[in-house]
Structure formats: structure tokens, C-alpha cells
Z-matrix of the N, CA and C atoms (Angstrom, degrees):
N
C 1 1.440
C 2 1.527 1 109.31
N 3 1.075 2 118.61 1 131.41
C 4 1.571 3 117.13 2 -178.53
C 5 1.483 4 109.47 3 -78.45
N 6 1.474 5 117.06 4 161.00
C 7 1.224 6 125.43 5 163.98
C 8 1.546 7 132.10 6 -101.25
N 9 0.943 8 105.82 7 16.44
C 10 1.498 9 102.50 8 -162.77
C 11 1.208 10 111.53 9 -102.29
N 12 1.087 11 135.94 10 145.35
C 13 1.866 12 122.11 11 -171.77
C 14 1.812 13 117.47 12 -99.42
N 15 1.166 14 102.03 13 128.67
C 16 1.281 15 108.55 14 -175.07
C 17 1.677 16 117.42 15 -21.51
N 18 0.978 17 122.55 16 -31.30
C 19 1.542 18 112.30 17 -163.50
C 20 1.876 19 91.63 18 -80.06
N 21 1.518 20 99.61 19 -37.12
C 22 1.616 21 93.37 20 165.81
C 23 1.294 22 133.57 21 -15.07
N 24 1.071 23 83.60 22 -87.14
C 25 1.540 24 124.74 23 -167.05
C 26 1.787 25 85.14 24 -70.72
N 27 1.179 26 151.00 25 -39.63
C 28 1.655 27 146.36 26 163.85
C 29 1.601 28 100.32 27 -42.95
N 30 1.724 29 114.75 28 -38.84
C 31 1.528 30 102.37 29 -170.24
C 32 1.252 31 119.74 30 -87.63
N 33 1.515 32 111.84 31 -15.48
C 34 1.282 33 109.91 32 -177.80
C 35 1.765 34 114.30 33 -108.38
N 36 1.149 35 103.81 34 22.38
C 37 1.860 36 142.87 35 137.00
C 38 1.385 37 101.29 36 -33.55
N 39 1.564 38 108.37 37 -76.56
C 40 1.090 39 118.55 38 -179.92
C 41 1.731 40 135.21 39 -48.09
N 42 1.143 41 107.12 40 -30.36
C 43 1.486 42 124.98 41 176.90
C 44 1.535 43 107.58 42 -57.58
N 45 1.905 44 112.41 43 -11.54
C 46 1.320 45 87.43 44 171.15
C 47 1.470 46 130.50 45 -107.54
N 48 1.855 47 111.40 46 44.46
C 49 1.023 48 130.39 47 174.96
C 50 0.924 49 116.32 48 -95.06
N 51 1.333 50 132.90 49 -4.78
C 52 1.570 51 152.29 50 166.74
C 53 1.425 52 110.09 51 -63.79
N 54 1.160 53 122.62 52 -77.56
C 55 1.607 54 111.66 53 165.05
C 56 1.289 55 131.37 54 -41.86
N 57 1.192 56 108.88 55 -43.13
C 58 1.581 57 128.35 56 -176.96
C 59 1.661 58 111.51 57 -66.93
N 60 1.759 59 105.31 58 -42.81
C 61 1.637 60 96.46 59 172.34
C 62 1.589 61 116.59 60 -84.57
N 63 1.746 62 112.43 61 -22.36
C 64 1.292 63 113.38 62 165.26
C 65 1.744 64 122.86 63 -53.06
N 66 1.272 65 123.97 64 -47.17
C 67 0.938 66 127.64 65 143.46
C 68 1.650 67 142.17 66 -44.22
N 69 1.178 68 127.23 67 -28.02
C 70 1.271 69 135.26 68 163.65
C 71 1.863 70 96.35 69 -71.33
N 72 1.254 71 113.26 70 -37.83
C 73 1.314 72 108.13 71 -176.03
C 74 1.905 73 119.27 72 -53.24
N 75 1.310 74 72.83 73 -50.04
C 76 1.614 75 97.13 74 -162.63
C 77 1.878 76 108.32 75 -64.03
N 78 1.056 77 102.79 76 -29.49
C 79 1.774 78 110.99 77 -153.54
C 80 1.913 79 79.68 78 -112.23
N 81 1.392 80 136.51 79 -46.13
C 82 1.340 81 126.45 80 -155.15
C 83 1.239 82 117.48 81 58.65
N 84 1.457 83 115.93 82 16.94
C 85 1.721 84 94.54 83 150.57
C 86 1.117 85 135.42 84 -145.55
N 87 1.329 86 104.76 85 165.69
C 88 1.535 87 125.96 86 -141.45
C 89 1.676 88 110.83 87 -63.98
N 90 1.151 89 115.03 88 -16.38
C 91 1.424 90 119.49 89 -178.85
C 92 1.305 91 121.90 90 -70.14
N 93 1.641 92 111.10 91 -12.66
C 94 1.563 93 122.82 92 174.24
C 95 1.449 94 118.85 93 -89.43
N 96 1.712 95 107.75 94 -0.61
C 97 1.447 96 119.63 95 172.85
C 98 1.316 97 104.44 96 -55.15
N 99 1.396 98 132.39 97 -37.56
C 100 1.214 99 127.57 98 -121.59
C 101 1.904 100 84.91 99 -121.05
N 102 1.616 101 109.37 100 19.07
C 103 1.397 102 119.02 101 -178.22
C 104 1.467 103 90.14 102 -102.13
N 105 1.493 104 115.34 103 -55.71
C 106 1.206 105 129.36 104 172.10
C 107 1.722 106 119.75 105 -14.97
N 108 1.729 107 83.38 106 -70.81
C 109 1.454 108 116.16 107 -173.88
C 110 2.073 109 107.98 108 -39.63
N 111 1.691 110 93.84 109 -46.95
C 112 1.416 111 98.24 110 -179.75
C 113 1.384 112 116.76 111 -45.43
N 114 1.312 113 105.99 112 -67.32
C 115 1.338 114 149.11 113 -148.13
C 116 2.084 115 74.48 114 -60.98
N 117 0.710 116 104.87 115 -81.14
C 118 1.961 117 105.66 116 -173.17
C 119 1.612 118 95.21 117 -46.50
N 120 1.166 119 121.35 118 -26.18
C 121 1.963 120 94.59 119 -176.43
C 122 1.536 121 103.87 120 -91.26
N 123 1.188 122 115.80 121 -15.32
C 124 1.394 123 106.74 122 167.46
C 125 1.177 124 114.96 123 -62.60
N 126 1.633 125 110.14 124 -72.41
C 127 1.170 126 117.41 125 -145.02
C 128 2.125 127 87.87 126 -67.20
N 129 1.080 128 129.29 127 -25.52
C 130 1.492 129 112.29 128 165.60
C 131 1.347 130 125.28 129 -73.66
N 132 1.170 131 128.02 130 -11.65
C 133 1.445 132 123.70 131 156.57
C 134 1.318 133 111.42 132 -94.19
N 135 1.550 134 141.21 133 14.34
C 136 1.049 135 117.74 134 149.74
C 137 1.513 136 120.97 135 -82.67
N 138 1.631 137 108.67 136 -16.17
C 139 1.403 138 132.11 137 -146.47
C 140 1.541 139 76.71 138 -72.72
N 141 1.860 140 112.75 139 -79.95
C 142 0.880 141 131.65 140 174.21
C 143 2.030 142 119.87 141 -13.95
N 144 1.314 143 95.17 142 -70.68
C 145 2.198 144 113.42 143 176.94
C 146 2.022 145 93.01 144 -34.09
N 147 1.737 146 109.65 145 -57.39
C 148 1.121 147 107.66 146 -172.13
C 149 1.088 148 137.12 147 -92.78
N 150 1.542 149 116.88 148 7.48
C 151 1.288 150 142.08 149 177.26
C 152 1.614 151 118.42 150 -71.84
N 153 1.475 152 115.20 151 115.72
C 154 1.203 153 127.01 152 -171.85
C 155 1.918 154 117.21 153 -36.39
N 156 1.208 155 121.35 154 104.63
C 157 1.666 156 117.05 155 -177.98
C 158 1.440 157 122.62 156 -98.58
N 159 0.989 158 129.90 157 125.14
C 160 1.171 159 134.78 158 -176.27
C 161 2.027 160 111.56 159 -117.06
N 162 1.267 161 93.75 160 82.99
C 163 1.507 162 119.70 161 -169.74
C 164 1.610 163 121.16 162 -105.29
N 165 1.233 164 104.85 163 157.69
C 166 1.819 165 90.27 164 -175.15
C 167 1.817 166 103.90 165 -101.85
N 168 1.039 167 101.94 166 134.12
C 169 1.752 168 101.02 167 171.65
C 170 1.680 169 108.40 168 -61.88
N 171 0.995 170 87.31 169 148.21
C 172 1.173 171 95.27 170 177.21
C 173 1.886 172 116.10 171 -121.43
């Protein structure tokens, strides 16, 4: 069973903008923005999935 707590593991989500902007570097083009783009809607809807809610039952 792992230990690490979801928002963790949400931040290091992020780490995969490192390749992705290294690569935009390397090649210059703009069509790999839109790798970028992924990479941020994930890692914000995981943020979001594990983000503390305070909701009414219904």
C-alpha cells in the first residue's frame, strides 16, 4: 500500500512539464504547447478529484 497522499502524488503530476517544456525548447515548435496544455489539465483535475469537499448530502 503506498504512503504518499494524493495531493502528493497530484504535485509530482507536475514534474511532467519538464520534458514537455525541454522539448518545446529543443524542436521550437509550437504544436507541442498543446502537450503542455495536457499535462496542466491533468495534473488540475487530479488536484481538484483530491481536493478536500465540503458538500451537503443529499
Amino acid at each position: 500500500m503506498s504512503t504518499s497522499s494524493p495531493r502528493l502524488v497530484t504535485l509530482l503530476a507536475l514534474l511532467g512539464l519538464a520534458p514537455v517544456a525541454y522539448y518545446i525548447l529543443g524542436t521550437g515548435r509550437t504544436i507541442v504547447a498543446l502537450s503542455l496544455v495536457s499535462v496542466v489539465i491533468i495534473a488540475a483535475s487530479l488536484y481538484l478529484m483530491t481536493a478536500d469537499h465540503e458538500g451537503q448530502a443529499t
